[in-house]
N, C-alpha and C positions, 0 to 999 in steps of 0.2 A: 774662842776663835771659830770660825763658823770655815767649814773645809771646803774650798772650791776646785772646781774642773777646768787645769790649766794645759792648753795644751802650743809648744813651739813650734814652728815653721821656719827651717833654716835651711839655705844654702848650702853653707862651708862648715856647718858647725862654730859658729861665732856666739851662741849665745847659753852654751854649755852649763854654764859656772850659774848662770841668773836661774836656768831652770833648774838644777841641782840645789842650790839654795831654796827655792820657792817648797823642794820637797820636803826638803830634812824642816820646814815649819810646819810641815803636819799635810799640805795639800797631793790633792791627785795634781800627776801630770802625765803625758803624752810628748812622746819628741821626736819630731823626724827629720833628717837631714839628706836632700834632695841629691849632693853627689854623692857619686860612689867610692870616691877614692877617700873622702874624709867621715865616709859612713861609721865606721870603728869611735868616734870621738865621743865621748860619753858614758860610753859600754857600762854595765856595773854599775857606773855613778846614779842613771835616771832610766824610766824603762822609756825602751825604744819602738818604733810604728817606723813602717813604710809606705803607708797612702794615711797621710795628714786629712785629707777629704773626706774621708768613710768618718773621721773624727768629729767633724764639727756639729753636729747634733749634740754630743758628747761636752761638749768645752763650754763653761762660763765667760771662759776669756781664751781669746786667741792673741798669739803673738806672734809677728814677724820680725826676722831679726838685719835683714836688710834692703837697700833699694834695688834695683836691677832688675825690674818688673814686679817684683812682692809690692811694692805700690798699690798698682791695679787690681792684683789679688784682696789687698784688704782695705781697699772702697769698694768693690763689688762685695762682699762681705759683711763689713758697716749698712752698706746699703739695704741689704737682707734683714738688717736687726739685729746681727749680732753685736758683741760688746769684743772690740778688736784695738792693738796695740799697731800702730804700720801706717805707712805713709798713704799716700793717694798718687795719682800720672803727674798732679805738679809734682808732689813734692820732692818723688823719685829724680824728676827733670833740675831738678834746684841741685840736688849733688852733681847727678851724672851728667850733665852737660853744663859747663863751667860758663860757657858765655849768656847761657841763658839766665844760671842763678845771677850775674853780676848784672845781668838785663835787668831781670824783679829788683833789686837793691838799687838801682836806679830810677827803677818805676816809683817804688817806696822813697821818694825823698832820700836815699841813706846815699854817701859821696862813696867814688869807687876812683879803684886806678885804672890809667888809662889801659887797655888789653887789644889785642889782635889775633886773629884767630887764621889760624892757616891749615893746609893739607896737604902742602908741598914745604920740604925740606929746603928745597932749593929755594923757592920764594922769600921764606921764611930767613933764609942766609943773607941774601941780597938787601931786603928791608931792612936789618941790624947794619948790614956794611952804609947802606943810606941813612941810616938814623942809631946812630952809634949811643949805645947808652946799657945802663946794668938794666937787665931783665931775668924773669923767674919764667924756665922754662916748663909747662904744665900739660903733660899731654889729656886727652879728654875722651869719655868712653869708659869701655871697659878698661883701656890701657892705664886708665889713670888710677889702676887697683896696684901695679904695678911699681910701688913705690920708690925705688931705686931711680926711675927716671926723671922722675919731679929733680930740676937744676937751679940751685940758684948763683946768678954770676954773679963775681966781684972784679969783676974790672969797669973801668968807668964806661972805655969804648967797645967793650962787649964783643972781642974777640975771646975770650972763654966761651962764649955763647957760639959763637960761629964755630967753636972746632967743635963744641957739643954736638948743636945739631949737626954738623957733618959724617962724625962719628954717628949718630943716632939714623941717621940714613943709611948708613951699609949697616949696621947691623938689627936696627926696625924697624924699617919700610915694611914688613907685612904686618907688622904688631900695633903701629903707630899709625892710625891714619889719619887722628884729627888731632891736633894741639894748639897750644896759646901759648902766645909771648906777650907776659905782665910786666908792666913798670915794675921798677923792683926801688921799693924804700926802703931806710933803714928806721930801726926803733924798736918796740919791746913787743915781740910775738906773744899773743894773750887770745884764748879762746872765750867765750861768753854762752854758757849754752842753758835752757831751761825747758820743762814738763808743760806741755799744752795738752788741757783736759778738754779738748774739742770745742771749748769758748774761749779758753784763754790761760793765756803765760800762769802759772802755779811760781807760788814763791814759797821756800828763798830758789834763787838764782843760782848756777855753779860758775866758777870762776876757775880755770884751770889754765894752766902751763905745758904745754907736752912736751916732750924733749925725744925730738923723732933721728934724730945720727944713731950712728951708732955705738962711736965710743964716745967715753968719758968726754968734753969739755968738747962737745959737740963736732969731735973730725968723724969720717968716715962717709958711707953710701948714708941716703935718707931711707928709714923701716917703716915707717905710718905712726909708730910711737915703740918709743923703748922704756917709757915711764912717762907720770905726769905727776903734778902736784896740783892741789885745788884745795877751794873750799868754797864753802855755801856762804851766800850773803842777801843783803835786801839789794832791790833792782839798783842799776849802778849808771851812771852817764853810758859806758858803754852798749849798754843794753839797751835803754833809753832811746839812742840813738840808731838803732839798728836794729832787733831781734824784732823789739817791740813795736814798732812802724809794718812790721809785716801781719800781727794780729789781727787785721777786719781777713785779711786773704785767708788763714789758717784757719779764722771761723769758719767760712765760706766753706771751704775743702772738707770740714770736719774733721782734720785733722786729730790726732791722739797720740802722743809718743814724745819724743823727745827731738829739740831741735838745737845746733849748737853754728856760732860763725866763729874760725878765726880768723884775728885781726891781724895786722899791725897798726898801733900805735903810736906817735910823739907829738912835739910840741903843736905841733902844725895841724894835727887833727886824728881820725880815726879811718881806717882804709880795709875793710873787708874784704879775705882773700878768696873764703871758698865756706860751702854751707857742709855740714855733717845733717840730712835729714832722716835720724835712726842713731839709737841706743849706740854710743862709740865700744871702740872694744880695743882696749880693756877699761877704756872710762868708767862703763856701768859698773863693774867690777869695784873700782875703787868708791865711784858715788855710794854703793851699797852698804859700802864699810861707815860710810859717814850717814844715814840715817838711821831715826828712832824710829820711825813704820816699818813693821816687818817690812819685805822686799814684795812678796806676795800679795798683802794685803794693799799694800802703794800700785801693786800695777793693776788691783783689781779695779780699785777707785779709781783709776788714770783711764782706766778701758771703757769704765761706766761713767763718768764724766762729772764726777763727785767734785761738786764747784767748793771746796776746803784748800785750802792748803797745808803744805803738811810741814814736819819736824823735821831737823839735824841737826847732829853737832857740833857744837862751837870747834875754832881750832883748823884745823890741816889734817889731807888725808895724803899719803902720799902712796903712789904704788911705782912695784918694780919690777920688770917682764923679765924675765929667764929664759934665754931661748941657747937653743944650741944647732949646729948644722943642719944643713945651707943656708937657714937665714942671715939676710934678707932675701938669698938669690933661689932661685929655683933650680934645685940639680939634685934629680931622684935620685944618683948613684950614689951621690954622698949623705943623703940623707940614708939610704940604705946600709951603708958599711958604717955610717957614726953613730947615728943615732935612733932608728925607729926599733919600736920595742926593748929599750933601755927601763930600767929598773930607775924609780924615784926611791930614795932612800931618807930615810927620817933620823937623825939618830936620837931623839925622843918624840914619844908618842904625841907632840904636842902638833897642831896645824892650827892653831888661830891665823889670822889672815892671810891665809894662803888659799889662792883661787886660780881654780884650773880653767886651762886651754887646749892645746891639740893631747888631752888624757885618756886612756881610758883605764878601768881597773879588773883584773884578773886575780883571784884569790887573794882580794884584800892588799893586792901591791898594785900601787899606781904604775902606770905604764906608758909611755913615750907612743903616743899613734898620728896618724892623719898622715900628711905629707908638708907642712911650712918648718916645721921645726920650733915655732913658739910653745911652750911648753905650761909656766904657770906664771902666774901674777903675784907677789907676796906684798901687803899691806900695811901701812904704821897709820897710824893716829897720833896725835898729842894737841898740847896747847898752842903749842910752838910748831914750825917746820922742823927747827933739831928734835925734839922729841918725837914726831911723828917719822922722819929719817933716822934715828935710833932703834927704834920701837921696827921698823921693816928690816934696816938691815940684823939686825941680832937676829931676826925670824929667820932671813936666807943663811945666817950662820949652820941653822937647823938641819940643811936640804942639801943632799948629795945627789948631785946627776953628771952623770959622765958629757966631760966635754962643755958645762954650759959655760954661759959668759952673760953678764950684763952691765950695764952702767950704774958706778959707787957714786954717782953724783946729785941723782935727782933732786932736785928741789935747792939746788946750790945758789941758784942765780936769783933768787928770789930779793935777797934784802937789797941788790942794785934794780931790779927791777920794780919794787915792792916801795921805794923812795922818787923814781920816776914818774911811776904813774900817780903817785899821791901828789909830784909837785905841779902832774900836767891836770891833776883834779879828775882823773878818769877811773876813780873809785869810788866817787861822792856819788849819794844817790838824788844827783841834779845835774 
């Protein structure tokens, strides 16, 4: 193994677990994370830097771990010569402005639902009472980090929607200031996301499920993901039709990193809801577990534009987030008196798939830090979804933390789903 100089660029501490992995194979790494309140995340685990800049001389490979202007940081970067993981101004804009990514997917021949974009609540109210129908309420921006408010109605004439947004006027009119109201379909929510090595889609392809409520059998507030189930495959109709129609632009861009859309699905067609431009989280996490390339050596190649494809394993990966107080909501008090600074407990030495999030470690005991309350990701594998659901929960057996809570289901809904798409053919690689 030939030892590279790897160094992360985060925000929130979102990409922890990948650089902590990248160490424990042997490589240098560097890691800074730009707030202050989730600076602690890591501790122990990787060694830590406060000016990522004074580094880049230093670094083989640079990685950013998400949009919100890191974009523009690493195309000016790229641009320089270096060998960089990170978006570019589109492709930040394909997440963080919702109407625009559904504008490119238009552009690109790929079918969209119909959407409207508003900045007035009241507007917004008035429109549904004139055009009565189920919609998926989506705010845009920053806000739309804010996952609890992503709504989606079920009533036909879309009076659920009207007391939403009414409600969402008195209490985030200063938080909300742009959103959208999408057609809302029904059918089998399916993300399609794959590794562009700055010419093009790298196969296999990932096929993932996330399952974002937050209890079991999908009730409660929407979290951005409480678990997902996936696996690698060759390029599929779905992808086909959408990921891959965007490739002449993504050359263009010089893109590097990883791009994902989810759909929904049925008989009728395919309907793209919204882009992920950047390594999901805890997706990477789980992707990791299912390949044969080290992790390190995969993102050196991806940075350096190593026109290969690379290896996984057959089978299902599935993972499951553990979080404890306040998530989803934000409320420092209570994450203060329940959980921060909590002791993770093992009761054997064992931690195979277990992959950390808001952690750090102090004399060799993991430790509950940041401020969200998501804690760790625990992983299964098999040939099967049961066995790869077996294989994670028997690991969370292992893991004591005060107060956590997650969902016993992931990967449940697969064999009604997994019959669906094979009969609408949106797994065929045609």
């Amino acid at each position: 193994m030939t030892k590279r100089n790897f160094l992360f660029v985060s925000l929130d501490g979102l990409i922890t677990d990948i650089a902590w992995h990248v160490l424990k194979e042997g490589h240098e790494v560097k890691y800074c994370i730009e707030n202050a309140s989730e600076a602690q995340i890591g501790d122990g685990f990787v060694p830590k830097i406060s000016d990522w800049k004074a580094e880049i001389d230093w670094a083989d490979v640079i990685v950013f771990d998400d949009v919100l202007g890191q974009g523009s940081q690493a195309a000016d970067l790229r641009a320089a010569g270096k060998a960089v993981i990170g978006g570019s101004p589109y492709t930040d804009r394909l997440e963080d402005d919702r109407t625009f990514g559904q504008e490119e997917l238009r552009k690109h021949d790929v079918n969209v639902l119909p959407f409207y974009d508003f900045t007035s609540f009241d507007e917004a109210i008035d429109f549904v009472r004139k055009n009565p129908g189920s919609y998926v309420v989506k705010p845009s921006g920053e806000a739309q980090n804010i996952k609890r408010l992503l709504f989606v109605g079920q009533e036909d004439d879309g009076r659920d929607v009207i007391d939403v947004l009414s409600a969402y006027k008195n209490a985030y009119s200063d938080k909300v200031k742009q959103f959208q109201l999408q057609k809302r379909v029904k059918g089998v929510e399916i993300a399609i996301g794959a590794f562009f090595n700055g010419q093009r889609f790298l196969s296999p392809i990932n096929v993932n499920f996330e399952h974002k409520k937050l209890f079991p059998g999908d009730l409660g507030p929407p979290t951005g993901e409480m678990g997902t189930m996936m696996y690698w495959s060759k390029p599929n109709r779905i992808f086909n039709q959408t990921l891959k129609k965007l490739e002449p632009t993504l050359r263009a861009e010089g893109y590097n990193g990883y791009l994902d859309i989810n759909c929904i699905v049925n008989g009728n067609g395919i309907y793209p809801l919204e882009f992920t431009a950047r390594f999901g989280y805890p997706t990477i996490s789980i992707q990791q577990a299912g390949l044969i390339t080290p992790i390190g050596e995969f993102l050196w190649r991806l940075a350096h534009g190593v026109d290969e494809d690379f290896r996984a394993k057959p089978g299902f990966q599935i993972g499951v987030r553990l979080v404890v107080p306040p998530f989803p909501f934000d409320d420092p008090k209570t994450f203060e008196a329940n959980s921060k600074d909590r002791v993770i407990v093992f009761n054997k030495p064992v931690r195979d798939g277990v992959h950390i999030e808001d952690v750090r470690m102090e004399n060799e005991e993991w430790i509950i830090t940041g401020t969200s309350g998501v804690v760790l990701v625990v992983v299964g594998t098999g040939n099967s979804v049961r066995q790869a659901q077996t294989q994670a929960y028997n690991r969370i057996k292992n893991i004591l933390i005060p107060n956590v809570y997650y969902r016993t289901d992931i990967g449940n809904r697969w064999l009604e789903d997994c019959d669906r798409l094979h009969t609408w053919g949106y797994l065929r690689d045609y």
